[in-house]
DODO-28846 format. One record per residue: residue in three letters; x, y, z of N, C-alpha, C, O in turn. Coordinates in steps of 0.2 Angstrom, whole numbers, plus 5000, padded with zeros to 4 digits. Layout:
AlaXYZXYZXYZXYZ ...
# end
This chain:
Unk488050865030488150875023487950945021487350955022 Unk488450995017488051045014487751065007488051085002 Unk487451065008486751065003486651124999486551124993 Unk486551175004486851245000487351244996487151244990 Unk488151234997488551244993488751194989489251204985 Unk488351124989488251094983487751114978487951094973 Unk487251164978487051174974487351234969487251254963 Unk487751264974488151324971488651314965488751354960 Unk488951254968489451194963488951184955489151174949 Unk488351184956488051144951487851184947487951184941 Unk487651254950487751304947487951324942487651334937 Unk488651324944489451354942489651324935489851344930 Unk489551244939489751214931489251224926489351254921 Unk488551224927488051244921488251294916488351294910 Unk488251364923488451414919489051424915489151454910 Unk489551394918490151394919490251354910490551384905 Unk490151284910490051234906490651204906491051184902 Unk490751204915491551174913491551134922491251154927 Unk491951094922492051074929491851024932491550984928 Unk492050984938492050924942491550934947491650974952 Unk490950894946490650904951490650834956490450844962 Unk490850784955490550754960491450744965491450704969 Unk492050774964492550774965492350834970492450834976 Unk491950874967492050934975491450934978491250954983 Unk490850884975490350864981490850814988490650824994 Unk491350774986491850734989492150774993492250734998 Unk492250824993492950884996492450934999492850975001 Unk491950934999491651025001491551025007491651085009 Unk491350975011491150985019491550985021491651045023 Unk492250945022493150955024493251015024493251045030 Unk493351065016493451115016493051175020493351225021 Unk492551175021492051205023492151205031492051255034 Unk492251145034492351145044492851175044492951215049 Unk493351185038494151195041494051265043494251285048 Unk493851295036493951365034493151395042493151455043 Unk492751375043492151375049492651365054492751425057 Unk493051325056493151305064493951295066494151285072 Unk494151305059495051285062495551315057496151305058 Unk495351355053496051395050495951455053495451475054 Unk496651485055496451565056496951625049497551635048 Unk496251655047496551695041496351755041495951745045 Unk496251805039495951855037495951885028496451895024 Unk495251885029495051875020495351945016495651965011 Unk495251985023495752045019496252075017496352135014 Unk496652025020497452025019497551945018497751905022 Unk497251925011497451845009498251815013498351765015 Unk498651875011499451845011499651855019500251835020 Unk499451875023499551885029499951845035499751785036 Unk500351855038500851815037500651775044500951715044 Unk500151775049500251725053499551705051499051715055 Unk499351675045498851635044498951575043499551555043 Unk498551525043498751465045498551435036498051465034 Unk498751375032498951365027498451315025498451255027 Unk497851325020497551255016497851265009497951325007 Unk497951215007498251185000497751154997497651095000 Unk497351164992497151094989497351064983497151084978 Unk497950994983498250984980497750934974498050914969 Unk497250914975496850894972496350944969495750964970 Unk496950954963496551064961496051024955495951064951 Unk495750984955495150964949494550964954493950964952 Unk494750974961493850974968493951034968493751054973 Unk494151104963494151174964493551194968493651224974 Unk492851194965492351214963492251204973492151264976 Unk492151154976492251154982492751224985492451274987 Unk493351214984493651284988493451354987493351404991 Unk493151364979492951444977492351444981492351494985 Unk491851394982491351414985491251434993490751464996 Unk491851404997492051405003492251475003492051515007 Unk492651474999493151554997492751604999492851645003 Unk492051614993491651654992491251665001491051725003 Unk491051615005490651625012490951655014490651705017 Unk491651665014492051695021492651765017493051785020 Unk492451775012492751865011493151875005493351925003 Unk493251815003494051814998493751824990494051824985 Unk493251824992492751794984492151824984491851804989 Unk491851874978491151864976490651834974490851784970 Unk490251844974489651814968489951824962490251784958 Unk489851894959490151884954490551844953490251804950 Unk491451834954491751794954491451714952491651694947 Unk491051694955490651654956490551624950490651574948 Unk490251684948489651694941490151684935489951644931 Unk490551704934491051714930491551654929491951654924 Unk491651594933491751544934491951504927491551474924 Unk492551504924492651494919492551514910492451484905 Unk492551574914492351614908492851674907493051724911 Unk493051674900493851744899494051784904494551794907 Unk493351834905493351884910493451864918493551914922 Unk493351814920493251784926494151754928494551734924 Unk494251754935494751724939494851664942495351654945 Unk494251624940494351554943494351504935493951534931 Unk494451474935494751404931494451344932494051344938 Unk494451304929494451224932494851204937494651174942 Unk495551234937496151234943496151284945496051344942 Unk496451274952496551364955497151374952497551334951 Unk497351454952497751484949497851534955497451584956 Unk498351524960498651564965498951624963499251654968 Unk498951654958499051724956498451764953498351824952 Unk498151714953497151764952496651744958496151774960 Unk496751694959496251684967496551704974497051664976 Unk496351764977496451774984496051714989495551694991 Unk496651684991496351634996496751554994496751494997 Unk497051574986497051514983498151484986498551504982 Unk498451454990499051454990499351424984499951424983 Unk499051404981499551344975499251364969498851414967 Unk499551314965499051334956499151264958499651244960 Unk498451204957498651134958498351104953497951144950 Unk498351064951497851024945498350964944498150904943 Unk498950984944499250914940499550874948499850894953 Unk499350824946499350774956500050754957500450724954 Unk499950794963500550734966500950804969501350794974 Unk500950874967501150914969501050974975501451014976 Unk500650964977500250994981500550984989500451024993 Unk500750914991501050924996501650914998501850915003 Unk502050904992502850944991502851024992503151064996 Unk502351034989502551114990502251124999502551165002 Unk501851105000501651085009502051115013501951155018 Unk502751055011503251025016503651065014504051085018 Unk503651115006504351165009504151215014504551235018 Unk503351245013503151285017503151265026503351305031 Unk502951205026503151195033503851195036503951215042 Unk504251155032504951195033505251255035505451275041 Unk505151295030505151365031504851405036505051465038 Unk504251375038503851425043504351375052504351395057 Unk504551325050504951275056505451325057505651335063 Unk505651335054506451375053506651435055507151465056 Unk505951465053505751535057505651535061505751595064 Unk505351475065504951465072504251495072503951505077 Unk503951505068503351515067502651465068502651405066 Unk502051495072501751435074501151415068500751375069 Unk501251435062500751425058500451345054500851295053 Unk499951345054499551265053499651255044499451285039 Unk499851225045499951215036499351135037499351085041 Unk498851135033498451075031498351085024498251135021 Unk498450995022498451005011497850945011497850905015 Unk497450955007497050885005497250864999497450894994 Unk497250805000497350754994497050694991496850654995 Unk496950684984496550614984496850554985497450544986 Unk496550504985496850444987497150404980497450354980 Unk496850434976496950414967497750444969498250404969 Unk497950524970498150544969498950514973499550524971 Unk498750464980499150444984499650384980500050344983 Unk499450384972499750344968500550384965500950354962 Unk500450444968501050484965501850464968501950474974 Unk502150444965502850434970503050504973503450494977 Unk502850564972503150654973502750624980503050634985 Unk502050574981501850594987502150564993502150594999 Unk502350504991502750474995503450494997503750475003 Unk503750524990504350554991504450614999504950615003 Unk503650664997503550705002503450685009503750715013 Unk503050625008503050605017503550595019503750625024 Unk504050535016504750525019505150575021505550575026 Unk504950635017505550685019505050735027505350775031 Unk504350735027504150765031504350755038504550805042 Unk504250685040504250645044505050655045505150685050 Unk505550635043506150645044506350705047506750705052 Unk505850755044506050835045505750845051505850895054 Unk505150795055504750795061504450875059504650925062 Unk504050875053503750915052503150925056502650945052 Unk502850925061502450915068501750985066501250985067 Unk502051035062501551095060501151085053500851135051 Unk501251015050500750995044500150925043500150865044 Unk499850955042499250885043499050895035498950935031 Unk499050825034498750805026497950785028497850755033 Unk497550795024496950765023496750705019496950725013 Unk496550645018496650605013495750605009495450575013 Unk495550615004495050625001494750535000494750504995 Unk494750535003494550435003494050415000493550395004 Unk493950414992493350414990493450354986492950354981 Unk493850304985493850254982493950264975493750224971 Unk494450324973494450324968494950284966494850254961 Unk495450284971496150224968495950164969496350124967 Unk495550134972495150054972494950034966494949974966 Unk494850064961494650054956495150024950495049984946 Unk495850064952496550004949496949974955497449934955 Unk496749984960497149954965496749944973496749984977 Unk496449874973495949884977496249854984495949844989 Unk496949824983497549794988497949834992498449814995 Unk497549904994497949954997497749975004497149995006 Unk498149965009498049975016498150055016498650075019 Unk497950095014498050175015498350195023498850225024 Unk497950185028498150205033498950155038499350165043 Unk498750115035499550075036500050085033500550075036 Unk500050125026500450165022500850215023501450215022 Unk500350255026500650325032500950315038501350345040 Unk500550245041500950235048501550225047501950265049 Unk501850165042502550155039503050215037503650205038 Unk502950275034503050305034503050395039503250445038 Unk502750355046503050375052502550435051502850495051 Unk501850425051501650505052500950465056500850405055 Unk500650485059500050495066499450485060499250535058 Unk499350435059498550415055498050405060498050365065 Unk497450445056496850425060496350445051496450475045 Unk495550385055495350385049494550405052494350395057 Unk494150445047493450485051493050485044493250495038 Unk492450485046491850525040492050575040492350605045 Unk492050585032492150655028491550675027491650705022 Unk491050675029490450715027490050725033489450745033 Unk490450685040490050705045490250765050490850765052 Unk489950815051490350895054490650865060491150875062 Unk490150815065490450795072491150735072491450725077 Unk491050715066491650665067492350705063492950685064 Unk492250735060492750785056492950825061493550805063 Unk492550875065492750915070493350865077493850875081 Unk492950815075493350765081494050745079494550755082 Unk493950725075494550695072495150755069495650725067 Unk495050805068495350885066495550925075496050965076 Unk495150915079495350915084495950865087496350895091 Unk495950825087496450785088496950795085497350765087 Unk497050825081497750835080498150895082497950955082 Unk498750875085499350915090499750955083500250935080 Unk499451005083500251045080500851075085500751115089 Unk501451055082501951075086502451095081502351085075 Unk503151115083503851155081504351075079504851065076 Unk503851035084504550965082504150905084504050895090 Unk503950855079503550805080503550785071503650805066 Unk503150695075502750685067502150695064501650685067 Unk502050715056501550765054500950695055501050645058 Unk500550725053499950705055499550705047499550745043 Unk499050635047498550635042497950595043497850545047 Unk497350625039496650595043496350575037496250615033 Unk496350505036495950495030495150495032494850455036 Unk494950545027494150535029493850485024494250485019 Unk493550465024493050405019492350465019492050485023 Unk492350465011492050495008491650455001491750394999 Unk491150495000490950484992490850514985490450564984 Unk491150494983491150534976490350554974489850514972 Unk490350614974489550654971489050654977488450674976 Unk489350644984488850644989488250684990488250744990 Unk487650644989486950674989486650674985486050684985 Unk487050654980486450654973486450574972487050554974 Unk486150534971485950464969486350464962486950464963 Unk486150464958486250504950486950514950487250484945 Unk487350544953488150534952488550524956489050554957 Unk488350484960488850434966489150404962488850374958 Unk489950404964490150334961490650374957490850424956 Unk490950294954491450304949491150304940491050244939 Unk491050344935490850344930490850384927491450414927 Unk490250424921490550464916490350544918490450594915 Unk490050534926489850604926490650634930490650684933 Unk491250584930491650624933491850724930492050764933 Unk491750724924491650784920491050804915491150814909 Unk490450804920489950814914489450864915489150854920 Unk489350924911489050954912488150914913487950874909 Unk487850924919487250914917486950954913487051014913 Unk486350914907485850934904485050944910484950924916 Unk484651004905484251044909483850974913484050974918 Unk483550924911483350864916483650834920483250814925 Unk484450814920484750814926484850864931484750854937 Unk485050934927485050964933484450984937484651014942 Unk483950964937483350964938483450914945483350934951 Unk483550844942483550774946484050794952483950784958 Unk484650824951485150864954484850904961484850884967 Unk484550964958484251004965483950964966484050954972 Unk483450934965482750894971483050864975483050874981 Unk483650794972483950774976484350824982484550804988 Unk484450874982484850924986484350964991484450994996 Unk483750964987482950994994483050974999482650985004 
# end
């Protein structure tokens, strides 16, 4: 679990006075191995054409991607610092026309891995070897666009796209009758399910997946938790958008030492 860049996150929103923190404490270690151990990009040509592709269609865990962003070249502190605020380039949602690093503008659900599947298409078509990988929430797995998108990937034997599934029990809460990984098998894509906040079973399970030019896509539900590490906002409630006051965030960092 990292600890560092949850603290950066708590930061951001302080200063910031805006943002989701236990959404991208949920999403930060994912995003963090990918862009450490398995995307290949270079920060100084964001657009660069044999890089390999994260989407975060679950664009309200922002504050997660900026700060991965920020380790590996694509983003400053400043940036950082500026974190929704007029003068600054990041948002609550990423805005792919002002964040280098950012492929999408995502916030509103369900969109994020439509747009996946046309990029995986197109780079199929080209014969190109690039990794397209999207994260999504399991709340967000309520979207008909997402299902819509798997049928079509699967058909397309889109074999160059891996979804991540953000398994944090958010959709349990109006639909607690949901076989998630039986879901994807039915719709014919390679499911495996792993800790989202463990680096060795994330790395295992992100290794296991086969990209190829013709197959079926692939999806790894990790089981996560909402607000991981802090006792104080695990879970489902009102700190889904809450700025911490100076005593929380206090209880915040200790918990994070």
């Amino acid at each position: 679990m990292n600890t560092r860049l949850r603290k950066k996150i708590v930061d951001m929103v302080v200063e910031g006075k805006d943002g989701h923190i236990p959404s991208a404490f949920s999403i930060v270690d994912i995003i963090s191995i990918l862009y450490k151990d398995f995307l290949n990009f270079d920060s100084k040509k964001p657009l660069w054409e044999d890089r390999d592709y994260f989407i975060l269609s679950k664009g309200h865990g922002c504050l997660a991607l900026y700060v991965v962003l920020k380790d590996h070249g694509f983003l400053t502190e400043n940036d950082l610092k500026f974190f929704c605020k007029p003068e600054g380039i990041l948002g609550e949602h990423p805005d792919c026309t002002k964040v280098p690093g950012a492929e999408a503008s995502t916030g509103s659900l369900g969109h994020g891995l439509p747009f996946a599947v046309g990029i995986a298409l197109g780079l199929k078509i080209q014969g190109k070897k690039n990794k397209i990988y999207v994260l999504v929430g399991d709340g967000e797995c309520h979207e008909g666009t997402i299902w819509e998108a798997a049928n079509v990937a699967n058909n397309l034997q889109l074999g160059n796209l891996c979804v991540i599934v953000d398994w944090n029990g958010s959709a349990a809460q109006l639909m607690p009758r949901d076989d998630l990984p039986a879901k994807w098998k039915a719709f014919g894509w390679n499911a495996s399910v792993t800790d989202g906040h463990t680096e060795k079973d994330l790395k295992s399970a992100l290794n296991e997946i086969t990209f190829k030019a013709e197959g079926s896509p692939s999806v790894i539900l990790a089981k996560t938790v909402k607000g991981k590490g802090v006792p104080l906002i695990e879970g489902h409630g009102p700190w889904h958008h809450r700025i911490p006051n100076k005593e929380e965030y206090n209880i915040i960092m200790e918990a994070l030492s």
